[in-house]
Rosetta silent file (secondary structure, phi, psi, omega in degrees, C-alpha in Angstrom):
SEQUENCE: XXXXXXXXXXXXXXXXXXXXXXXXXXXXXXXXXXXXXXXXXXXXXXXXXXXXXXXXXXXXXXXXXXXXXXXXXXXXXXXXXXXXXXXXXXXXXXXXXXXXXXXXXXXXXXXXXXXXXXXXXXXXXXXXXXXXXXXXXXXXXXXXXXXXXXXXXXXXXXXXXXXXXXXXXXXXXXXXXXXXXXXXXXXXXXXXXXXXXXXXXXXXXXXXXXXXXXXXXXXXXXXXXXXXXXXXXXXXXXXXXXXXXXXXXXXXXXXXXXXXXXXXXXXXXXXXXXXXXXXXXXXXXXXXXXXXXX
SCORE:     score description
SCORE:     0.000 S_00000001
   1 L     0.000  146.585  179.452  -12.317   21.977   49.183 S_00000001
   2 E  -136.843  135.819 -179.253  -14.196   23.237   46.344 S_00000001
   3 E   -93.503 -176.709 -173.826  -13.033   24.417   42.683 S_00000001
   4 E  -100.558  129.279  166.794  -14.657   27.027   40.360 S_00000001
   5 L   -77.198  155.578 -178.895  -15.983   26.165   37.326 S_00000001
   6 L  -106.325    6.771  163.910  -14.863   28.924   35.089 S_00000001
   7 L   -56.346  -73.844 -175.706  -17.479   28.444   32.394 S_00000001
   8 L   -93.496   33.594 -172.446  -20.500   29.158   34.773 S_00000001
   9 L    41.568    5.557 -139.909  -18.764   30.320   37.846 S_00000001
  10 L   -97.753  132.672  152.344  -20.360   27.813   39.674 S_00000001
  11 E  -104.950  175.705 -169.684  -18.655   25.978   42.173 S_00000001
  12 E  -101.947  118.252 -160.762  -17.822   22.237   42.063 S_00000001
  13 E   -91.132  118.842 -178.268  -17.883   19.672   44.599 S_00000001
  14 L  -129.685  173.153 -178.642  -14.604   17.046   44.726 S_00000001
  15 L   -59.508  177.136  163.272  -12.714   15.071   47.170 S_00000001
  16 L   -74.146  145.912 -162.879  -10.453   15.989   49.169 S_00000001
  17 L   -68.462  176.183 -152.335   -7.597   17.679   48.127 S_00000001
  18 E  -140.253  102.473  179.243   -4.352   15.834   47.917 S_00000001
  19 E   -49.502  148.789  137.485   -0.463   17.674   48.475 S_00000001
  20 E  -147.090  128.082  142.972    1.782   17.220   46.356 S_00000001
  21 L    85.964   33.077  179.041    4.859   18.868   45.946 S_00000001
  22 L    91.912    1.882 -167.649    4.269   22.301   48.085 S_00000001
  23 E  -166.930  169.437 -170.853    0.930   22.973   46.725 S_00000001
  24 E  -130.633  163.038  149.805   -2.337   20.907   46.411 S_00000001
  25 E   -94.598  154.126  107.182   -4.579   19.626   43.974 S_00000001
  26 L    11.727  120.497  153.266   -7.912   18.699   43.192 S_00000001
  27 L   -85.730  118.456  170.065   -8.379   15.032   43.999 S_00000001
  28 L   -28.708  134.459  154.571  -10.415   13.213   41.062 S_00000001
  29 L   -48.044  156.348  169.839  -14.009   12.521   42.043 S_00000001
  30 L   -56.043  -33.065 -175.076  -15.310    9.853   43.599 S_00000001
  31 L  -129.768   78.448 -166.832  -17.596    8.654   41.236 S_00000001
  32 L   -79.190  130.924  176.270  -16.903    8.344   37.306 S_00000001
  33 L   -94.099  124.154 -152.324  -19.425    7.628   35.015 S_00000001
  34 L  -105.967  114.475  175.236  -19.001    4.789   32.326 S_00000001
  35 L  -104.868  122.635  148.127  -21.074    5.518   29.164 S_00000001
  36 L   -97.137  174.747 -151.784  -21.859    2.804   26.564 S_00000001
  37 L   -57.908 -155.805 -172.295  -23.405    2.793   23.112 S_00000001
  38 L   -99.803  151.624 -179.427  -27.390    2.844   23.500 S_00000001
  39 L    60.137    2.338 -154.974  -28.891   -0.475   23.769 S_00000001
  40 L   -98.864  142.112 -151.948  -25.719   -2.514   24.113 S_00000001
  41 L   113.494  171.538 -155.837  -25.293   -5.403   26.351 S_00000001
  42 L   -80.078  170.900 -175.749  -26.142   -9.620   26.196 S_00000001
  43 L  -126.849   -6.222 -140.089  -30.004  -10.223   25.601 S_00000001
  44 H   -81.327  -40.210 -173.546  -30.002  -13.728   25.770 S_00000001
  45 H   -42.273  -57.751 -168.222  -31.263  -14.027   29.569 S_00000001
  46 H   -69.026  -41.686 -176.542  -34.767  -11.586   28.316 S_00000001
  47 H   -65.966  -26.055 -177.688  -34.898  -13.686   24.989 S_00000001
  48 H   -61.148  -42.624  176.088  -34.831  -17.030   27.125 S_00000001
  49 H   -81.960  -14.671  161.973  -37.590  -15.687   29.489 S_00000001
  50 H   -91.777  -17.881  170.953  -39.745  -14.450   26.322 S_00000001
  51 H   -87.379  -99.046 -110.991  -39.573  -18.136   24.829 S_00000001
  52 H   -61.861  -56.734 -136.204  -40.404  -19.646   28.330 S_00000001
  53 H   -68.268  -40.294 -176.445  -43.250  -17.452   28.944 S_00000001
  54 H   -62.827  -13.398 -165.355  -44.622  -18.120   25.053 S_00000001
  55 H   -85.785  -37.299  165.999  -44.186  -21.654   25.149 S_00000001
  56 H   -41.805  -86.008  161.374  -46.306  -21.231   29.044 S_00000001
  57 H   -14.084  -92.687  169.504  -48.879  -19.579   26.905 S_00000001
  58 H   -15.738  -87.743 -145.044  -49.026  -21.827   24.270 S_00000001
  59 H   -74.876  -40.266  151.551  -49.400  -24.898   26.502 S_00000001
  60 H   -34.407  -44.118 -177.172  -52.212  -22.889   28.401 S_00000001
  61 H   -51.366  -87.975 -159.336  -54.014  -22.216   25.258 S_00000001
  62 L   -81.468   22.375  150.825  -54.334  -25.434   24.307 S_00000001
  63 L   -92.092    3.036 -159.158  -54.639  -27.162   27.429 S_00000001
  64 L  -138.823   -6.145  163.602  -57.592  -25.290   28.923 S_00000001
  65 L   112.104   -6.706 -154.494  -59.359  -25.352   26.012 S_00000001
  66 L   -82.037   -1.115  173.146  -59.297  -21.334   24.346 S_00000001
  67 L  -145.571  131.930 -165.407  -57.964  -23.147   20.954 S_00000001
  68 L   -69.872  130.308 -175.049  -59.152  -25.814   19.023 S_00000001
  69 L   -76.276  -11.527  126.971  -56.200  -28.344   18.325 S_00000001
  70 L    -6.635 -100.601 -146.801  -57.369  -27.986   14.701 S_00000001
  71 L   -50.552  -67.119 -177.521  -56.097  -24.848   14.697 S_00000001
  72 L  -111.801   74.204 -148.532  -53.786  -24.886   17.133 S_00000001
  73 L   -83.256  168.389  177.418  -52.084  -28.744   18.618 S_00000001
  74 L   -71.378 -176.753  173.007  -50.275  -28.567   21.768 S_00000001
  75 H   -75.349  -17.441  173.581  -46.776  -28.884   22.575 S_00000001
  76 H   -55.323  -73.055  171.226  -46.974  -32.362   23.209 S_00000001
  77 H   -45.989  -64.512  175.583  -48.549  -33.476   19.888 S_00000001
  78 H   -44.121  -47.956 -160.007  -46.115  -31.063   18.269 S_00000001
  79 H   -89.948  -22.099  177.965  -42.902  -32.811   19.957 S_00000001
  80 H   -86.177  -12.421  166.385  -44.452  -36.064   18.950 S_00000001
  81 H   -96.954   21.949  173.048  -45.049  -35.371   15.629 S_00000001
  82 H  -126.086  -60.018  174.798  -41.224  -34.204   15.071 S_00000001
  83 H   -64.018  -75.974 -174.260  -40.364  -37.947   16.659 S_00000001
  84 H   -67.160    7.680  149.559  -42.316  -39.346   14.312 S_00000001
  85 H   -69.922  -51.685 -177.402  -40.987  -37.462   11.462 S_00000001
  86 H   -65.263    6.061 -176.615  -37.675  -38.532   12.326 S_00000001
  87 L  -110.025   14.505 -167.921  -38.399  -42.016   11.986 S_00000001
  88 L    42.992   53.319  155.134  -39.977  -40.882    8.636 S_00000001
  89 L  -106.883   80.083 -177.737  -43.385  -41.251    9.326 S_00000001
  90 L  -115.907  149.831  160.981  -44.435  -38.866    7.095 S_00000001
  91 L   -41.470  126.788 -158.324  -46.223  -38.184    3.957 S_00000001
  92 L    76.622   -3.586  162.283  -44.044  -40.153    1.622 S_00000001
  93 L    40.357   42.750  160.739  -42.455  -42.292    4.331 S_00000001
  94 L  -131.715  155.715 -172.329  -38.890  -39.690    4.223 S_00000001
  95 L   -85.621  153.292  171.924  -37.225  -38.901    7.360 S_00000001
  96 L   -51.383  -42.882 -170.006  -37.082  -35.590    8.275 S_00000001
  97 H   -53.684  -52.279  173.604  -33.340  -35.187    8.267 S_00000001
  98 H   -31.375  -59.948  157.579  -33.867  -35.660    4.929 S_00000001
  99 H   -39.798  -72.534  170.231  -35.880  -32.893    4.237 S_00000001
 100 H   -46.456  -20.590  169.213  -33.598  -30.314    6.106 S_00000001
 101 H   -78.620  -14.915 -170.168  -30.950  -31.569    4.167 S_00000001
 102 H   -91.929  -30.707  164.950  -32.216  -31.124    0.792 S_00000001
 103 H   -64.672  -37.778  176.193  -33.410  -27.325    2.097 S_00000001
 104 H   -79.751  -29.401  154.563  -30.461  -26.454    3.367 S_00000001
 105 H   -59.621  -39.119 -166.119  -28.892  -27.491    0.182 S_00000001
 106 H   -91.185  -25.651  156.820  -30.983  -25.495   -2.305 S_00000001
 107 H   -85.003  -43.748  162.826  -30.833  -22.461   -0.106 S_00000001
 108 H   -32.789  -42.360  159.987  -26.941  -22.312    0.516 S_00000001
 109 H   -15.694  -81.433 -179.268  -26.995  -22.923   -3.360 S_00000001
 110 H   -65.282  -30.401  164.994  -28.694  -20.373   -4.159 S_00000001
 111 H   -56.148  -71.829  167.063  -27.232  -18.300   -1.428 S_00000001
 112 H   -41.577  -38.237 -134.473  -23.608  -18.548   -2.296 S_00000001
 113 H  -103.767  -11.131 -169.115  -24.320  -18.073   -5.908 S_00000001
 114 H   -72.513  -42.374 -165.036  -26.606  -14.971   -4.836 S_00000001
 115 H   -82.334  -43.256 -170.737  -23.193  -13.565   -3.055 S_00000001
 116 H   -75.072  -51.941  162.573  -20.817  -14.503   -5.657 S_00000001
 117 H   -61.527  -42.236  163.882  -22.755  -12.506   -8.407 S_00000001
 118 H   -53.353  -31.750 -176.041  -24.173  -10.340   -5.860 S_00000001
 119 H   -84.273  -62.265  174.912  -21.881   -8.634   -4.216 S_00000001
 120 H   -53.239  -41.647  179.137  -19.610   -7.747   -7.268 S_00000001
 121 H   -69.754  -39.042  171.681  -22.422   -6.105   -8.693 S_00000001
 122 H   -94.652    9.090  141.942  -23.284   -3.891   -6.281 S_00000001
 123 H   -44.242  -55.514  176.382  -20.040   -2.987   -6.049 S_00000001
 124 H   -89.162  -18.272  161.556  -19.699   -1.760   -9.344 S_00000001
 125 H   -71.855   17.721 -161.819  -22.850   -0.393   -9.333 S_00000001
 126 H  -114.284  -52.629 -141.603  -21.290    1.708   -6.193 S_00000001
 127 H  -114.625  -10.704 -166.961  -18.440    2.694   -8.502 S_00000001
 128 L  -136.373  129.221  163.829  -19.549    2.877  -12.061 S_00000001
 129 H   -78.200  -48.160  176.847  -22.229    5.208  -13.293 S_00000001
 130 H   -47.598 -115.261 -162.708  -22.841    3.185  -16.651 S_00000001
 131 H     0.586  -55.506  165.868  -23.306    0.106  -14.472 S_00000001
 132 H   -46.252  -60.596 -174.262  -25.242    1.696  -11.861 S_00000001
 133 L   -56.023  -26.037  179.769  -27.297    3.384  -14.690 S_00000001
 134 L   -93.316  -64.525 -175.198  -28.017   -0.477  -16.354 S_00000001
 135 L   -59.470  -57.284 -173.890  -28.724   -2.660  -13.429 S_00000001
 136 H   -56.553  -22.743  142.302  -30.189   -0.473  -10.508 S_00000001
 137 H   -40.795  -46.019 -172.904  -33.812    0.066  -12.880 S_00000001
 138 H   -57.320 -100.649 -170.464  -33.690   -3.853  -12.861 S_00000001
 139 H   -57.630  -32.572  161.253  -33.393   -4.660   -9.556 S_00000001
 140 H   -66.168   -9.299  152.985  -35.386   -1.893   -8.147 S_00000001
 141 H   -63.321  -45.523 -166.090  -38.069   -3.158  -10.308 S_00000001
 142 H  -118.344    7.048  168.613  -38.336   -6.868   -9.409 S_00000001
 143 L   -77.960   -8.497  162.971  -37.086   -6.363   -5.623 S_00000001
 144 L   -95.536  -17.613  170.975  -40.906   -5.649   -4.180 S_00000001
 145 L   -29.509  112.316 -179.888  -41.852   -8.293   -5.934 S_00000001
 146 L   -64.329  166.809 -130.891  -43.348  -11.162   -3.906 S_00000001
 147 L  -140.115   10.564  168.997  -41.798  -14.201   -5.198 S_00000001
 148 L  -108.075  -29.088 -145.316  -45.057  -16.416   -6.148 S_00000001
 149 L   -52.479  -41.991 -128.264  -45.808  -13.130   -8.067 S_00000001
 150 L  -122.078  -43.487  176.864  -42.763  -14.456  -10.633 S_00000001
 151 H   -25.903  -57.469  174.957  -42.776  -18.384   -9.908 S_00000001
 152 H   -39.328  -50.110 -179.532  -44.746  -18.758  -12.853 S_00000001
 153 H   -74.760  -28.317  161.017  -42.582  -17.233  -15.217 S_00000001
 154 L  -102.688   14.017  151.349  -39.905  -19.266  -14.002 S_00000001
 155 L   -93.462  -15.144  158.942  -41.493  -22.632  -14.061 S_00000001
 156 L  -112.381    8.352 -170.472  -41.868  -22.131  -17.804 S_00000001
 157 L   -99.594  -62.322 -159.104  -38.361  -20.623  -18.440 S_00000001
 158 L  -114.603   -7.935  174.053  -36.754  -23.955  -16.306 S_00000001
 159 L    64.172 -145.899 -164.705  -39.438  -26.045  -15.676 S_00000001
 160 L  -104.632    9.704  146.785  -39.782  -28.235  -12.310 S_00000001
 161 L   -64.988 -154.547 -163.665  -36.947  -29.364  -11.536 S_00000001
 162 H   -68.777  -25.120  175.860  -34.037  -28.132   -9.233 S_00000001
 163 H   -86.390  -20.651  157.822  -33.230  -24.981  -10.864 S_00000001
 164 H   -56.684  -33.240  178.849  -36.557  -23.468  -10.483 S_00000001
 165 H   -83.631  -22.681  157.142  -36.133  -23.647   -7.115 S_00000001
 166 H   -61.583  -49.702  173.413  -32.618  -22.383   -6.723 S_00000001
 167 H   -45.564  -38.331 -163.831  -33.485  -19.618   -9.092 S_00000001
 168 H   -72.038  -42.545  168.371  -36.528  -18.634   -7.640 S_00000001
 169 H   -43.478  -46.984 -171.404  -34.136  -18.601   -4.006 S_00000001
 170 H   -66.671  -46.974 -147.816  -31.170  -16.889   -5.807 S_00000001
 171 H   -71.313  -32.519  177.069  -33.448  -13.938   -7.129 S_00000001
 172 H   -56.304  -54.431 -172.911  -34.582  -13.420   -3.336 S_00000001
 173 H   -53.982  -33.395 -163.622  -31.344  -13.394   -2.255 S_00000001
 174 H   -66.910  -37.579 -163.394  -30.001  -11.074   -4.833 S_00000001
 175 H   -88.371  -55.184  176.353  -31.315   -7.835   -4.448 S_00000001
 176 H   -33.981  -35.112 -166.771  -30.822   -7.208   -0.629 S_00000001
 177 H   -78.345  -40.095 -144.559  -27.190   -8.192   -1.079 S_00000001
 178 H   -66.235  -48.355  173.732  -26.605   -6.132   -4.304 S_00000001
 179 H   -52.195  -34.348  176.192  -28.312   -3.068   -2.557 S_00000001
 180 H   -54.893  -64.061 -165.402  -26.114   -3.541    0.531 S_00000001
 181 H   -38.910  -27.029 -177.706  -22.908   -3.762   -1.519 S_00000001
 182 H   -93.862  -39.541  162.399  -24.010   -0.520   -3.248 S_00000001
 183 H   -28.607  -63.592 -168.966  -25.142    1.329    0.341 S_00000001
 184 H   -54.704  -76.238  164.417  -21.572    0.191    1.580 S_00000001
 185 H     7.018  -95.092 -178.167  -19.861    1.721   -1.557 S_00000001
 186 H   -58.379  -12.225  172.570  -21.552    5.492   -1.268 S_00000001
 187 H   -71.084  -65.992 -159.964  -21.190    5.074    2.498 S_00000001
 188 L   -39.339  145.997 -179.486  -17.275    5.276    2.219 S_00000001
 189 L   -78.377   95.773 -149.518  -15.822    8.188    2.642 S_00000001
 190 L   -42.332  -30.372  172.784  -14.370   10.448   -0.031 S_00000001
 191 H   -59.930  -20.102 -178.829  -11.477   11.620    2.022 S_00000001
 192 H   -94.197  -36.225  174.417  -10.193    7.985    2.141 S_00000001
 193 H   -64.301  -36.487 -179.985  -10.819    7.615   -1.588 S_00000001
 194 H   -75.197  -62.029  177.385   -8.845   10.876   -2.323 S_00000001
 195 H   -32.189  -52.473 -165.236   -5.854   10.215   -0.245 S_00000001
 196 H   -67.977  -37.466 -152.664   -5.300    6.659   -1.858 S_00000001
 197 H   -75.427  -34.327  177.728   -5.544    8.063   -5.316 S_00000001
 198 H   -52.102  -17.201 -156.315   -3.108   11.461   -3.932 S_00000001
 199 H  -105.647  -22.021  178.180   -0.798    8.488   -2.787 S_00000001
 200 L   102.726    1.488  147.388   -0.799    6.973   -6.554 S_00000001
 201 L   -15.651  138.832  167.160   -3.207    4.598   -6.161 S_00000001
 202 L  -139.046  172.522 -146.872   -5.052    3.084   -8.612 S_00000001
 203 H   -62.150  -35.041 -162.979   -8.740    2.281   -9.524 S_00000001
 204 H   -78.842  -65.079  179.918   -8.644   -1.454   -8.919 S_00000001
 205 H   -35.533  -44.318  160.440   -6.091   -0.718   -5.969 S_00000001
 206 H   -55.220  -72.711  174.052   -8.847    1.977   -4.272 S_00000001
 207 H   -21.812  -51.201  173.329  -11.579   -0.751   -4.929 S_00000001
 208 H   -77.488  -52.773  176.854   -9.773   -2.920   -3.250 S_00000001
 209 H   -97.762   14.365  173.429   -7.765   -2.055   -0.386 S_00000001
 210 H  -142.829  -42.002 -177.733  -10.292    0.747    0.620 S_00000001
 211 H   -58.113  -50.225 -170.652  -13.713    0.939   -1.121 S_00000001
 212 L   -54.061  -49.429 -164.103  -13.853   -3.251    0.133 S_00000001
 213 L   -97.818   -0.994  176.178  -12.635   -3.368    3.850 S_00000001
 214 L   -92.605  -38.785 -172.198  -14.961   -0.197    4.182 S_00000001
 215 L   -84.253   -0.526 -164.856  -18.279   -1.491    2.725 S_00000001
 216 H   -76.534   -9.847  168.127  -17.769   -4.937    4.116 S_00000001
 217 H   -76.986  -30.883 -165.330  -20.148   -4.230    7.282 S_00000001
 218 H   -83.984  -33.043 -156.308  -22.897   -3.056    4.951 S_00000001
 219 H   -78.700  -45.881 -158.268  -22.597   -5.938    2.298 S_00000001
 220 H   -55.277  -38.880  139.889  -22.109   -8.776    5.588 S_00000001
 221 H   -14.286  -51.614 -166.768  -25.607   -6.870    6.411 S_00000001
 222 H   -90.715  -29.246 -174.583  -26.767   -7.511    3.223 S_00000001
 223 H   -90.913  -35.274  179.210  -25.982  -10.876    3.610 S_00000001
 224 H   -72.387  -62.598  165.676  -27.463  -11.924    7.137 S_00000001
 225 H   -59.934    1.951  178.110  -31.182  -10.271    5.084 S_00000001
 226 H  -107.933  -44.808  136.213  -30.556  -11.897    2.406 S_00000001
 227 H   -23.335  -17.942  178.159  -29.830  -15.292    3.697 S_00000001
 228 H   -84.239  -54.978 -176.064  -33.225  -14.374    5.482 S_00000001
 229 H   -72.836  -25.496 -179.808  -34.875  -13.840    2.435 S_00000001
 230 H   -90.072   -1.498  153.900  -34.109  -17.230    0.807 S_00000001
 231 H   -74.807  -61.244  175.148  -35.667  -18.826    4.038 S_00000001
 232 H   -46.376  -36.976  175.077  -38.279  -17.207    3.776 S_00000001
 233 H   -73.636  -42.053  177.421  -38.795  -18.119    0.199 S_00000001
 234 H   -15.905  -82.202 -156.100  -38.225  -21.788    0.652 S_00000001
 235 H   -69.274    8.126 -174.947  -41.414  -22.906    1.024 S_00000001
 236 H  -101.492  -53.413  162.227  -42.648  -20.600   -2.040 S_00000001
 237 H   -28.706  -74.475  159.981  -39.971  -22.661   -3.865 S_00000001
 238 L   -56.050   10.640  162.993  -40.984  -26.433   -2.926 S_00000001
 239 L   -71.878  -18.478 -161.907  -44.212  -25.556   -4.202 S_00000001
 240 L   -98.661   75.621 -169.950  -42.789  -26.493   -7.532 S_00000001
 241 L    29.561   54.361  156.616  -43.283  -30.558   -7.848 S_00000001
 242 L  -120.242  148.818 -170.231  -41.077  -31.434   -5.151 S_00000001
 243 L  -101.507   -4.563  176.168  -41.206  -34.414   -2.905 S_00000001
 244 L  -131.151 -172.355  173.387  -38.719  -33.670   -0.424 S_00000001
 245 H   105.914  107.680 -159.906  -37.760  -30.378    1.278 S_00000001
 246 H   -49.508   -9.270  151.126  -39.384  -29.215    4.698 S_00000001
 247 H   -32.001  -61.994 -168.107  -41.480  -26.779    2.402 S_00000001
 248 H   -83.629   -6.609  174.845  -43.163  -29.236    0.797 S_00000001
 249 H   -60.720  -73.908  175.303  -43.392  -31.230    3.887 S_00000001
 250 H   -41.059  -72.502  177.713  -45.450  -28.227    5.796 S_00000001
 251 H   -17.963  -67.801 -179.885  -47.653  -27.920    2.302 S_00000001
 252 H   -73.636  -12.539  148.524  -48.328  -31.340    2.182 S_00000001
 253 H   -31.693  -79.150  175.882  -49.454  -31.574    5.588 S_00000001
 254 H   -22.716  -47.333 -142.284  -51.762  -28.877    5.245 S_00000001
 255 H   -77.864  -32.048 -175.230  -53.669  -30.529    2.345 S_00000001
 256 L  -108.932   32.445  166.930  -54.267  -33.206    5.300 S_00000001
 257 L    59.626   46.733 -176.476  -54.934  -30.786    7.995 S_00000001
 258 L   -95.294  107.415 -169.565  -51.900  -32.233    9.876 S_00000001
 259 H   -83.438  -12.166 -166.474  -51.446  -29.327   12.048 S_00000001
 260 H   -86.480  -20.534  173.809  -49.218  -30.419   14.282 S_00000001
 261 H   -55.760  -57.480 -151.153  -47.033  -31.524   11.287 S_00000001
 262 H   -87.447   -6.172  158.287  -47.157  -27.703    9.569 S_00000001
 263 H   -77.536  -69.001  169.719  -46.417  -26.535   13.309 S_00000001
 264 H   -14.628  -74.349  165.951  -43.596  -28.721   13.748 S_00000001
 265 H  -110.254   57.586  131.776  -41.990  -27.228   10.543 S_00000001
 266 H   -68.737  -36.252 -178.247  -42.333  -23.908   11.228 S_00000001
 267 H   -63.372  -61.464 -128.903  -40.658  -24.026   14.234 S_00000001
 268 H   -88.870  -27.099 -171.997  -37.701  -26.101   12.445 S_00000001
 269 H   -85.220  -11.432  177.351  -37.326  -23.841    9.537 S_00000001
 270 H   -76.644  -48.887  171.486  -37.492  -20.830   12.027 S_00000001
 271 H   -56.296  -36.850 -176.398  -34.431  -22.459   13.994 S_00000001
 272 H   -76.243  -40.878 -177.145  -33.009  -23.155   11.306 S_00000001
 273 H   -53.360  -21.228 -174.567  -32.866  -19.249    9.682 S_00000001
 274 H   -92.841  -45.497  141.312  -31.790  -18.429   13.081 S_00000001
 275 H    11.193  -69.420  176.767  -28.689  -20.580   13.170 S_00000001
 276 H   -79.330  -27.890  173.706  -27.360  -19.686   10.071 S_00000001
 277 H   -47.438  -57.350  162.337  -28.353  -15.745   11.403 S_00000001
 278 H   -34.511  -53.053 -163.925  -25.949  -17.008   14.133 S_00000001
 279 H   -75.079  -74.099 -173.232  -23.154  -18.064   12.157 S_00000001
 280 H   -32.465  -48.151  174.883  -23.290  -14.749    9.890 S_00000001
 281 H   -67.443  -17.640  161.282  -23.118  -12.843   13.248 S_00000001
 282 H   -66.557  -61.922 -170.722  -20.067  -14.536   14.076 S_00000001
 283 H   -63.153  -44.542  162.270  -18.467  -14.017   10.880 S_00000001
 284 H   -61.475  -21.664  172.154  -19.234  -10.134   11.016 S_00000001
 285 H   -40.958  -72.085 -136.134  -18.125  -10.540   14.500 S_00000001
 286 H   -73.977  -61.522 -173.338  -14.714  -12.135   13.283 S_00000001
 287 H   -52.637  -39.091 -150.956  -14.278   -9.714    9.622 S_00000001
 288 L  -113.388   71.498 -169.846  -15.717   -6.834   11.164 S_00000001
 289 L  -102.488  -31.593 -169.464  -14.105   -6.094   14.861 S_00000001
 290 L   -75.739   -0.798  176.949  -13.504   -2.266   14.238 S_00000001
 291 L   -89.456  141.478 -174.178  -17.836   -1.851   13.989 S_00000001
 292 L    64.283   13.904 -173.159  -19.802   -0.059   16.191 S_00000001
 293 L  -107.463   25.798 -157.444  -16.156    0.904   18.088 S_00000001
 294 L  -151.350    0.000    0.000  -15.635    4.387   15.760 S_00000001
């Protein structure tokens, strides 16, 4: 049996038809087509087979000779020079753990304190034109900054100790978050803002139950790059008379051309940004479940 379409007259090929009830129908097709978003599905199988193949690579390179272990040490050298960090044989005779703990302290520091200031601010710079009008010149001003560009200026405002290096961390952090928080803001939708206030709503009460659960994918956004950015910074940080911190570890390597040392923690501070990148995607996971479903 075949039906008509009645846009384009055309007809349309379907199963067989099916009685019911003195007269027939159209039996659904056979074959329904299930569309999901673009790009969606697990990854982990292609990233696991893109690490294999680079680490294959790698251990060619430097096993066959096309890179000088100067340059480049093998994987070997590399995993042995991570055991003998952990046993603290290192410049300075400190175990490694050590380091990662004192990095992972001064960026979570700096992070949290990045979020706690951050966030509110670019809130109200979402919601207040005076605000908006004072801050957003600021931070669009010192957010291309590279972060040695400034280092200076804040090694004579706080001098070497720990708060240069949170500061120099927080200021990284800050402006990705504060711009999310204000993206999320002007992203909401005015029809949701008018309705609360038509309903008797009030400013703090909009802010709250609507501007907040709306922008929270864009700030949690803001936070997984920004959390990014204070990794990234780290090692711009421990430049600043410090003796522990895997920043200053990789540094001080260099100066003795330990490569397999300044390999070692690259890798560890790259695992580590990706970690906490895990845990943020959880937490947007968990906060956020309504995203990318609308």
């Amino acid at each position: 049996m075949t039906t008509i379409d009645l846009d384009t007259k055309t007809p349309l090929a379907v199963g067989p038809a099916i009685p019911v009830a003195s007269r027939t129908v159209p039996a659904v097709p056979r074959r329904i087509a299930h569309y999901r978003a673009l790009g969606s599905g697990d990854t982990w199988r292609i990233s696991l087979c893109a690490a294999i193949c680079l680490c294959a690579l790698w251990w060619a390179a430097t096993h066959f000779g096309w890179i000088k272990p100067l340059f480049l040490p093998s994987p070997e050298k590399t995993i042995q020079a991570f055991v003998a960090a952990m046993q603290g044989e290192t410049q300075g005779d400190i175990a490694l753990y050590e380091h990662i703990l004192t990095s992972v302290t001064r960026v979570l520091v700096a992070f949290v304190l990045a979020v706690v200031i951050g966030v509110p601010l670019g809130i109200a710079m979402g919601t207040s034109r005076l605000v908006r009008g004072i801050a957003d010149p600021l931070i669009e001003f010192y957010r291309p900054l590279p972060p040695l560009a400034y280092l200076p200026l804040i090694v004579i405002w706080l001098g070497i100790d720990e708060s240069a290096k949170i500061a120099l961390i927080f200021l990284a952090c800050l402006a990705p978050l504060a711009m999310a928080a204000k993206a999320g803001v002007r992203s909401v939708p005015a029809e949701q803002i008018n309705a609360a206030f038509s309903l008797g709503a009030s400013r703090w009460q909009v802010v709250r139950l609507v501007v907040l659960p709306a922008s929270l994918p864009e700030i949690l956004t803001g936070m997984r790059i920004a959390i990014g950015f204070g990794w990234t910074t780290l090692v711009a940080a421990e430049m600043v008379a410090a003796t522990k911190g895997v920043g200053q570890m990789v540094l001080n390597a260099s100066n003795f051309l330990r490569t397999d040392i300044v390999i070692m923690g690259i890798i560890l501070i790259g695992i580590l940004a990706y970690l906490f990148d895990l845990l943020m995607r959880r937490a947007e996971t968990a906060l956020t479940p309504w995203k990318g479903k609308m």
